[in-house]
N, C-alpha and C positions, 0 to 999 in steps of 0.2 A: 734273494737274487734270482735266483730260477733261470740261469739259462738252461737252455733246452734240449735233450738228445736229437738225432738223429733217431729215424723207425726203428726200433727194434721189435722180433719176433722170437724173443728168445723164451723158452717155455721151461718151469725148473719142476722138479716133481715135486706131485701134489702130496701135502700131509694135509690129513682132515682133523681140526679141532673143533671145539663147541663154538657156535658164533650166539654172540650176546641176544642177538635178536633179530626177529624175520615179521613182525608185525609193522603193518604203516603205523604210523604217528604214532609211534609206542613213545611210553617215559624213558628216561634210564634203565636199563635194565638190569636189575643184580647181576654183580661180575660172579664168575663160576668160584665153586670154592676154593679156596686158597686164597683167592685174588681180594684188594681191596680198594675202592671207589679213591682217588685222589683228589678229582678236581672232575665237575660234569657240566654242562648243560642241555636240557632238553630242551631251550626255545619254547618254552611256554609264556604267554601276553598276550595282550589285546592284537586285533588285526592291524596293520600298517604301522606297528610301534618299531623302534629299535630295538635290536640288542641292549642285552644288561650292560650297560658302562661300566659295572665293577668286573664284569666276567672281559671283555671285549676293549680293545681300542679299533677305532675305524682310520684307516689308514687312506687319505684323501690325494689328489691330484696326479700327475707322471711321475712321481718317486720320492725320495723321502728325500728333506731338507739337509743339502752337501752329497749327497748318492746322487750314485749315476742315472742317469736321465730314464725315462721309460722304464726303469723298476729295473735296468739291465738286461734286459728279456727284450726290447725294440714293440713290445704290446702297445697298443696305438690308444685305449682308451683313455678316459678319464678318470679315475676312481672319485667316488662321494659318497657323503653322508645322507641323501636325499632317499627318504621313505620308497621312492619309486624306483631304486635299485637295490637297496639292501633294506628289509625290515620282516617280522615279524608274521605270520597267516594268521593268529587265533587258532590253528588247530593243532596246535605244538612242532612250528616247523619253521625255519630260516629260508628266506631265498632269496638269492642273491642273484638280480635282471640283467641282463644287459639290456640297453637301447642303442636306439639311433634317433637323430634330431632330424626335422627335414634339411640340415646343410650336408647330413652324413656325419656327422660328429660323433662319436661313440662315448657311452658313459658306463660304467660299472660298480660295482663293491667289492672290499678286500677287507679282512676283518682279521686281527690279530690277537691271541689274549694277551690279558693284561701281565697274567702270570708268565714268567721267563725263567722257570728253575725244575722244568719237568724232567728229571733222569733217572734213572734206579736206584733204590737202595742199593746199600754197599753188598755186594754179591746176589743180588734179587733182580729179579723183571719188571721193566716198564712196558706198558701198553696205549699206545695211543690209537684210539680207535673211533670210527664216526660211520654211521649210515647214512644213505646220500643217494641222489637220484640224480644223475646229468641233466642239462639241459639237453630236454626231447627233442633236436633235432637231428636230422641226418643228410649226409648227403652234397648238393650246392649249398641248400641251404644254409649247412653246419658250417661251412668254413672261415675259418679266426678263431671258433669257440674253444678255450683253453680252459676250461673248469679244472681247480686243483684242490688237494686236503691236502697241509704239508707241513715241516717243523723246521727252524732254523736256530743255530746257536746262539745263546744270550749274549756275545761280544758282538754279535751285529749289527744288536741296536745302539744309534750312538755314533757308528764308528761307518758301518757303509761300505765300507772299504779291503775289509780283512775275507770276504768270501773268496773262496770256499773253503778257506783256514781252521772254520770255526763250526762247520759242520752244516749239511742240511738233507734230511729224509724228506722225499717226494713219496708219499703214502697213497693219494690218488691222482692220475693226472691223466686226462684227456684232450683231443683236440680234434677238432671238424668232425665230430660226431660220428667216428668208429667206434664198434664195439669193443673197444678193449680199455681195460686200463694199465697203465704204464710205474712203475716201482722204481725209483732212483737217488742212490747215494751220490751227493757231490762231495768231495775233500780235498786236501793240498793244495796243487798251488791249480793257478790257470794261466795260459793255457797249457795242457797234457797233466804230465803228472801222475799219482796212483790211481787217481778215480779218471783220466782218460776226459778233464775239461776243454769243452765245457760239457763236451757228451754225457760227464758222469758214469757210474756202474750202474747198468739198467735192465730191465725185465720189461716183457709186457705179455698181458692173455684175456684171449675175451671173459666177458663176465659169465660167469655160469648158468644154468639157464635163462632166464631173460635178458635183453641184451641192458649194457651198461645205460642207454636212456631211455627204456621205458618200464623200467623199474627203479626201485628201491635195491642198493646192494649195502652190505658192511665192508668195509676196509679199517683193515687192521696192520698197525707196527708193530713188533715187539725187539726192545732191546735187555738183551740176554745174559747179566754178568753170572750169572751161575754154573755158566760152564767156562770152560777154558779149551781155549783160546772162547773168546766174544762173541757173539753172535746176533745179526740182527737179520729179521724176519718180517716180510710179506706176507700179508692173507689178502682175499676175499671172501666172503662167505665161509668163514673156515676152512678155507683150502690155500694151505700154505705156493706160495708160489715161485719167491723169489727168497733170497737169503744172501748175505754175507758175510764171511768169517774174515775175524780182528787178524787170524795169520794172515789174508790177503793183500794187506798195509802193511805199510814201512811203522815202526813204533812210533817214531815220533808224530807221525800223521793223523794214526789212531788217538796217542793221548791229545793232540793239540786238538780233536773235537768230542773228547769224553770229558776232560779233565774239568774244565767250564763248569759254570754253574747251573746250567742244566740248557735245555729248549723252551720256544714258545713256539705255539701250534696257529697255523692260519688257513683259510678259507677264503678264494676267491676266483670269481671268471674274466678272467683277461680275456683282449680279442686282438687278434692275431700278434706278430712277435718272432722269435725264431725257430718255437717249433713249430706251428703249426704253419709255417710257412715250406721249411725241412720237407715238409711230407707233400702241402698240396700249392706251395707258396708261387703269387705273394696272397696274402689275404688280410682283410676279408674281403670281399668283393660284392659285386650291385647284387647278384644272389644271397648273400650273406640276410638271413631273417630277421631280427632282433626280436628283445622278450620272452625270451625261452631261459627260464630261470633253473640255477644249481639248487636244489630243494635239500636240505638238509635236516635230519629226526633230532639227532642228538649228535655231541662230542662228549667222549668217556676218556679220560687217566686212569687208569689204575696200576696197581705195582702188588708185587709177590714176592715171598721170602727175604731174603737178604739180613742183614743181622740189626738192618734198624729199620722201618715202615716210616716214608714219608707221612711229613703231617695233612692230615685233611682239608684244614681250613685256612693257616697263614697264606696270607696273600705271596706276590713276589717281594724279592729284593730284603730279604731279611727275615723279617717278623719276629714275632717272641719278643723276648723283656731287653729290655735297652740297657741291661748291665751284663750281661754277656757278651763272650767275642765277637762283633758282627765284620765279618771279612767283608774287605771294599769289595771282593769281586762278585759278592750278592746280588748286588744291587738289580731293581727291578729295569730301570732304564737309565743312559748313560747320556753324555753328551760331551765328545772331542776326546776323550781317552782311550787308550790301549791297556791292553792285560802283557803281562812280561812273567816268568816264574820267578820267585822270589829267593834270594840267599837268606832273609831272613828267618831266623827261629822257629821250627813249626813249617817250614815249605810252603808252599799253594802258588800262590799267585799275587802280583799286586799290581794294580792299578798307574798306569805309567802315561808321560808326556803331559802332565796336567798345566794347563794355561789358564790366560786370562778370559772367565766367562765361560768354562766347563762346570760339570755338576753332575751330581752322582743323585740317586734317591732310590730309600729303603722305604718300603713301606710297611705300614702296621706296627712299628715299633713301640713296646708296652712301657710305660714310666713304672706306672703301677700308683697304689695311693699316695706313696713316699717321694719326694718332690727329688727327683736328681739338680744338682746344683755344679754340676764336673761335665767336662768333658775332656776323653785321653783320646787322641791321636797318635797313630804306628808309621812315623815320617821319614823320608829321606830325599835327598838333595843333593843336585850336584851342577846348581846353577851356578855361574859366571859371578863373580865379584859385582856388586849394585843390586844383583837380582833379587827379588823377596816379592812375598806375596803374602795374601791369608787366605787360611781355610776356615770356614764359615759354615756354622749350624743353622739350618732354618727349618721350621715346620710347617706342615701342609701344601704350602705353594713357595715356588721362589722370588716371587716377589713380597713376600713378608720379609718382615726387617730379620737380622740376624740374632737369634737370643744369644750368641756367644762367637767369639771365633782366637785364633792365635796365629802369628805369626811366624814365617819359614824363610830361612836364606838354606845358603850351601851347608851339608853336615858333615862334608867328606865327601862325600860321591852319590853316584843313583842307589847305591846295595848301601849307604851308611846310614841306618836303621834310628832313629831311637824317638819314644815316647815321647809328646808334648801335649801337656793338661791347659786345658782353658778351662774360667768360670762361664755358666750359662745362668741366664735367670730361670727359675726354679719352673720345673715343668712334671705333671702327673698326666696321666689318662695315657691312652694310646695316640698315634701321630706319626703320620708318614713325615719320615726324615729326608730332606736337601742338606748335602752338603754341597757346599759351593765355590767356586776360586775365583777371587779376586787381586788384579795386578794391575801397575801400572807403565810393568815392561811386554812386551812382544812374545820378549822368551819363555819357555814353559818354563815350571820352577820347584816341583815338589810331584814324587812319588807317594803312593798310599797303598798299605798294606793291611790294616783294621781300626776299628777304633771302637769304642766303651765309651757309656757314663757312669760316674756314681755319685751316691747321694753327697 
């Protein structure tokens, strides 16, 4: 959602830790010890290619399909897919253009990963971290340019509508090419609220020796469940800058954007909008340069301690063997559902308001050589008398047919829980999972809590 602080000049004291790396177009860099690699890319390809599709989704046009218009932010570009705003150098580097057309039209890139479940192990540290170099400009020229590195809770996608409920870290964020860059927690509700929306709880400090656009700098997150109370933390160049403790929130505020099934991480240069208007608005304006691209080395995950180490390599939205509990609220991307916490057995969360023509998808889910031929669903209902639907397994895409599905009316209520098995036609290998709802009525009609196959 990103809307946008007001200036801040607030400066926090500085702790100096190791920064990952100070070389241009360096690889990945081994995380320091303790620490371990999650999830990375360093943008290595040919020149003018895209991004990895498995690593990246490219997020196209004024906002996502049912969100609010201009990304919520009032940002006036385009976003696309096109080589000529977002792709690849050959020298191991992303960059992401802005243009201008001769009618003044503005076009950009916004790049989101695919993965949605980046959070800490259970009492251990997350780190989200990237090197980056602003677009070089300054001045008249610079004004509109909003270059950001940033993370947003996994209930966003899908839904559009639940910010800033579900949580999001502004890790770097610039505009009209000051030297500074900007640190900001959104939460609660909008507008006001704990985090002070749309303002957010914000920091900002120039970059340390060379200014923010004409270098290379590191910006770094770290969220902190090792200690208590919470903590989440700011760097540049390893110098911590900015921080805020989980006592500064209401509880419920804090849990409703940890609890989640974790963040996905994005990169993108918006052009003008409401901060960078805040400061020098309106912009951008007939000085306004374009082509002064966000250059990007790499993006790193990693995670330390805690009593279990995320996995390396499972994609989002589930992963692992398809006979384990996989909680609906995994899922890699959503479409028309809410999360609600659950009375059901076990806690968490389930998956709620499910209608006709919503869909949920887990990816990477393993059969294994042994053909599953079941499928159990954790349902609950508290539709209106006539109402019913199904819930429906599909793989790879959702327009493949359904290898199985079962049908749902009322079971009692939204919290009255209970399993329901469908046959599926026999499936091995691995395969990203759609489940699906189909109805014939308006009204929503079934909650979901988890679901299993077996053979």
């Amino acid at each position: 959602m990103r809307f946008r602080p007001v200036a801040l000049a607030l400066l926090a004291p500085l702790l100096v830790v190791v920064p990952l790396s100070v070389a241009a177009d360096a690889s990945v860099p081994t995380p320091p010890a303790g620490w371990t690699t999650v999830w990375s890319d360093d943008f290595d390809g040919s020149n003018g290619s895209l991004p990895s599709g498995s690593n990246w989704i490219i997020d196209t046009g004024h906002g996502y399909p049912g969100g609010p218009g201009n990304w919520g932010t009032g940002e006036i570009q385009n976003y696309t897919n096109n080589p000529n705003n977002l792709s690849l150098d050959g020298t191991g580097n992303l960059r992401i253009t802005p243009r201008r057309d001769s009618a003044g039209n503005w076009t950009s890139a916004r790049v989101e990963t695919q993965r949605s479940d980046f959070k800490p192990p259970a009492g251990g540290v997350l780190a989200i971290e990237s090197r980056i170099q602003m677009p070089n400009v300054t001045g008249d020229a610079a004004l509109g340019y909003w270059p950001a590195f940033w993370a947003l809770g996994a209930p966003y996608r899908g839904n559009y509508w639940n910010w800033p409920g579900i949580g999001e870290f502004d890790i770097m964020e610039n505009v009209n090419g000051i030297n500074s860059v900007w640190g900001v927690l959104h939460c609660g509700v909008n507008p006001g609220g704990p985090c002070n929306e749309t303002t957010g709880l914000g920091a900002s400090r120039a970059c340390p020796g060379s200014t923010c656009q004409s270098a290379f700098h590191t910006y770094r997150f770290e969220w902190d469940t090792s200690i208590s109370p919470n903590q989440l933390r700011w760097y540049v160049d390893g110098q911590q800058w900015h921080s805020i403790s989980q006592g500064q929130l209401p509880a419920d505020t804090w849990t409703n954007m940890t609890s989640h099934a974790g963040y996905f991480v994005l990169l993108n240069v918006a052009i003008g909008g409401a901060f960078p208007d805040a400061l020098n608005g309106p912009t951008p304006r007939a000085s306004t340069v374009p082509d002064k691209p966000m250059i990007v080395d790499y993006v790193a995950v990693s995670s330390k301690g805690g009593g279990t180490t995320p996995p390396t390599t499972p994609p989002p939205g589930g992963g692992g063997s398809a006979y384990t509990t996989l909680q609906a609220e995994s899922y890699g991307q959503q479409s028309g559902m809410g999360l609600e916490t659950t009375t059901d057995t076990g806690g968490g969360q389930n998956l709620m308001q499910i209608g006709n023509g919503d869909w949920a998808l887990y990816r990477g889910i393993d059969f294994g050589s042994t053909a599953a031929t079941q499928f159990v669903a954790r349902v609950a209902s508290g539709a209106a008398g006539g109402v019913s639907g199904l819930v429906e397994v599909r793989l790879d895409s959702r327009s493949n047919a359904p290898i199985g599905s079962f049908a749902i009316a009322n079971t009692g209520g939204w919290q009255s829980w209970r399993s329901v098995p469908a046959n599926i036609t026999s499936v091995t290998g691995t395969h990203n999972v759609y489940l699906t709802f189909t109805t014939g009525q308006p009204a929503d009609y079934v909650n979901l809590n988890w679901f299993t196959f077996t053979h």
